[in-house]
LUMPAVO-757399 format. One line per field, with one value per residue: x, y, z of N, C-alpha, C in turn; residue in three letters. Coordinates in nm, 4 decimals, decimal comma. Atoms other than C-alpha are relative to their C-alpha. Layout:
BEGIN
nX	(X;...)
nY	(Y;...)
nZ	(Z;...)
caX	(X;...)
caY	(Y;...)
caZ	(Z;...)
cX	(X;...)
cY	(Y;...)
cZ	(Z;...)
aa	(Ala;...)
END
This chain:
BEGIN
nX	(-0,0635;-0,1680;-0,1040;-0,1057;-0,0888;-0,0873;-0,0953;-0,0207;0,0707;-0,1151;0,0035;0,0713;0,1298;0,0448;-0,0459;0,1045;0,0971;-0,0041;0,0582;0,1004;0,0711;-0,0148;0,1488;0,1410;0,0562;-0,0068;-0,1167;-0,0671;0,0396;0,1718;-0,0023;-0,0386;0,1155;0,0515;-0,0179;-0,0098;0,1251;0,0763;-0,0965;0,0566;0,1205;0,0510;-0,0327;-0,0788;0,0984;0,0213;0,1334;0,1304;0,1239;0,1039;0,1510;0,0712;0,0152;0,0765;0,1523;0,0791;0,0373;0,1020;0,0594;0,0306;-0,0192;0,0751;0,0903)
nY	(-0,1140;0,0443;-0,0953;-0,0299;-0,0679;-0,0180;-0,0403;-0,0706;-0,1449;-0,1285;-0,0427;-0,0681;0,0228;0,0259;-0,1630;-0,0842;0,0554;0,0021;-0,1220;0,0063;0,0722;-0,0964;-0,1175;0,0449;0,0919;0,1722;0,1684;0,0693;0,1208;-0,0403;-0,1576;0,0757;0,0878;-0,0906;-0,0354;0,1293;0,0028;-0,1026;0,0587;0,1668;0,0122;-0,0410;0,0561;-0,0720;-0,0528;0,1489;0,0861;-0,0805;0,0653;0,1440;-0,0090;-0,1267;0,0665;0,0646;-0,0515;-0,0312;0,0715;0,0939;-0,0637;-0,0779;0,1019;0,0603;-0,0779)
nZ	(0,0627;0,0755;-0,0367;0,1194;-0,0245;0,1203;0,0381;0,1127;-0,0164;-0,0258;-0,1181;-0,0380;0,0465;-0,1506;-0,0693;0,0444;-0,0960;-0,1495;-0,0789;0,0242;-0,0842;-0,1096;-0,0043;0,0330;-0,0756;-0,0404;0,0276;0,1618;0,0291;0,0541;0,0998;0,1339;0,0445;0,0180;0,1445;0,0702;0,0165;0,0876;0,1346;0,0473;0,0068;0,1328;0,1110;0,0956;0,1353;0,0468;-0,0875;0,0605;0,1468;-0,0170;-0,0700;0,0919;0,0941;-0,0679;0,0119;0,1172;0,0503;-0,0627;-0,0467;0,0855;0,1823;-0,0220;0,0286)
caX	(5,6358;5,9488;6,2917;6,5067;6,8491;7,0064;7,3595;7,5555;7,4052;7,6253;7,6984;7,5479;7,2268;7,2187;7,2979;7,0077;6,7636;6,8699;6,7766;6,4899;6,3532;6,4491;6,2364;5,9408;5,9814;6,0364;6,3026;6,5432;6,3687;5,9732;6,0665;6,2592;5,9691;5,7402;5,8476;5,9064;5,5583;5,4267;5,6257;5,4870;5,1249;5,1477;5,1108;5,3565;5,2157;5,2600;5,0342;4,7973;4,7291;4,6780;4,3977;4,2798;4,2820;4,1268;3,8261;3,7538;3,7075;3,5138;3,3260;3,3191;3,3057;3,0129;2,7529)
caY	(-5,5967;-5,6400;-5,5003;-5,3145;-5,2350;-5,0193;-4,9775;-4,7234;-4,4347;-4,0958;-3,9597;-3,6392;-3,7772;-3,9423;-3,5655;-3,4233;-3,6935;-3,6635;-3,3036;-3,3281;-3,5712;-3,3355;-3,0640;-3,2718;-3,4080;-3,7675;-4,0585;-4,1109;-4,4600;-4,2978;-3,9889;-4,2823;-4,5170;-4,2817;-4,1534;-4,5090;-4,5580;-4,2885;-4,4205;-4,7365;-4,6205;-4,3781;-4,4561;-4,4679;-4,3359;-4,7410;-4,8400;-4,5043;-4,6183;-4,9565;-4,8878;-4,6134;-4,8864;-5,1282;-4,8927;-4,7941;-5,1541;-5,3093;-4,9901;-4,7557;-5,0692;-5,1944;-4,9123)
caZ	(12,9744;12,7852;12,8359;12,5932;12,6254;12,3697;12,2981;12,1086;12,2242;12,2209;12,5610;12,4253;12,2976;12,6686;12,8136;12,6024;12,7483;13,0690;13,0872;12,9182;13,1056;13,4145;13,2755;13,1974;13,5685;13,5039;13,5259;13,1880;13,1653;13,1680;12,9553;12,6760;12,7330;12,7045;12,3636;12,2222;12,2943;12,1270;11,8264;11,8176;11,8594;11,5487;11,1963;10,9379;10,5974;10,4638;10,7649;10,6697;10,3448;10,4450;10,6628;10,3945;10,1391;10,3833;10,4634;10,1123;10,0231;10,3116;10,4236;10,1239;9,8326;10,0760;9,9839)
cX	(0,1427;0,1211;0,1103;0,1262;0,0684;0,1550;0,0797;-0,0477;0,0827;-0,0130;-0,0771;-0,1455;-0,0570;0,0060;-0,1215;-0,1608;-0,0413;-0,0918;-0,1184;-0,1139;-0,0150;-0,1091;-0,1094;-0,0503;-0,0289;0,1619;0,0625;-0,1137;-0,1506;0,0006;0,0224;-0,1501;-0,1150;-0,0108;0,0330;-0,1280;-0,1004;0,0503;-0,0428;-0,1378;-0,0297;0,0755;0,0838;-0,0715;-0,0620;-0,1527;-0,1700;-0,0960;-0,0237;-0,1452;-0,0898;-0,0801;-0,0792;-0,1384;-0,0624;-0,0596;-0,0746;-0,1203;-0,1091;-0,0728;-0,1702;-0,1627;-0,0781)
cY	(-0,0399;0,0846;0,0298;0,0418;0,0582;0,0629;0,0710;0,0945;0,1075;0,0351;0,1520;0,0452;-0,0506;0,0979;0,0472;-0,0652;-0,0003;0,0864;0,0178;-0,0702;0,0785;0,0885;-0,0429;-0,0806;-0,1408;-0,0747;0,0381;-0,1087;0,0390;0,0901;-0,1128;-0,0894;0,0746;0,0797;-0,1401;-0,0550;0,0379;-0,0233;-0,1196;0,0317;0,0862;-0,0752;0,0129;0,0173;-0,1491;-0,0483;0,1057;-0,0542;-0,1227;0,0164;0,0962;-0,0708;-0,1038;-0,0049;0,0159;-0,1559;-0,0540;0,0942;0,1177;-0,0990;-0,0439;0,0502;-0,0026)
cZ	(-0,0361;0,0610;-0,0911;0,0281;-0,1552;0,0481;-0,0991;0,0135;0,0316;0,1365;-0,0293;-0,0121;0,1854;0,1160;-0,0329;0,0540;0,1107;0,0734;-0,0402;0,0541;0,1323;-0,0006;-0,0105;0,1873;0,0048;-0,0354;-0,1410;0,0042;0,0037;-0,0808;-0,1314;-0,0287;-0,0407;-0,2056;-0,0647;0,0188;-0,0720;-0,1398;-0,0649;-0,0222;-0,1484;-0,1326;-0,0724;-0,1099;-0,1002;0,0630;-0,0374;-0,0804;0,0005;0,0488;-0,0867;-0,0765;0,0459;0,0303;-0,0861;-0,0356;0,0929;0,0813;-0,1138;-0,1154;0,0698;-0,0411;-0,1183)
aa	(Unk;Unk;Unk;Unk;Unk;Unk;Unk;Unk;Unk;Unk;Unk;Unk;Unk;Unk;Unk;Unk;Unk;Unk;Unk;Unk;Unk;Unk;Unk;Unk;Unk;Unk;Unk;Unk;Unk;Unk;Unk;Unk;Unk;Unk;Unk;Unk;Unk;Unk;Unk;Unk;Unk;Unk;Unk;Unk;Unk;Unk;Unk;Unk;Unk;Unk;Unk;Unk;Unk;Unk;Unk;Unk;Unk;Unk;Unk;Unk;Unk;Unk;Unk)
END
């Protein structure tokens, strides 16, 4: 597993995490990872229509 450090982060962007993480019941560092996860696993609209464009031709084109 990797390790990220970011820098540059506002003190009240790191205030709004904090507590948010509070209410959800977890850590800063599982609440951030957590949502940077979920970030990585969805698509962006580029990667959409790749795989759109991908299926039509080797699934749809195959018929």
């Amino acid at each position: 597993m990797a390790t990220l450090h970011i820098y540059g982060v506002s003190d009240d962007a790191v205030t709004t995490l904090k507590v948010r993480a509070a209410r959800a019941g977890q850590s800063l560092q599982t609440y951030v990872r957590r949502i940077l996860e979920a970030e990585a696993e969805a698509l962006t609209p580029e990667e959409a229509a790749d795989r759109a464009q991908h299926y039509r031709r080797t699934v749809v084109g195959h018929r």
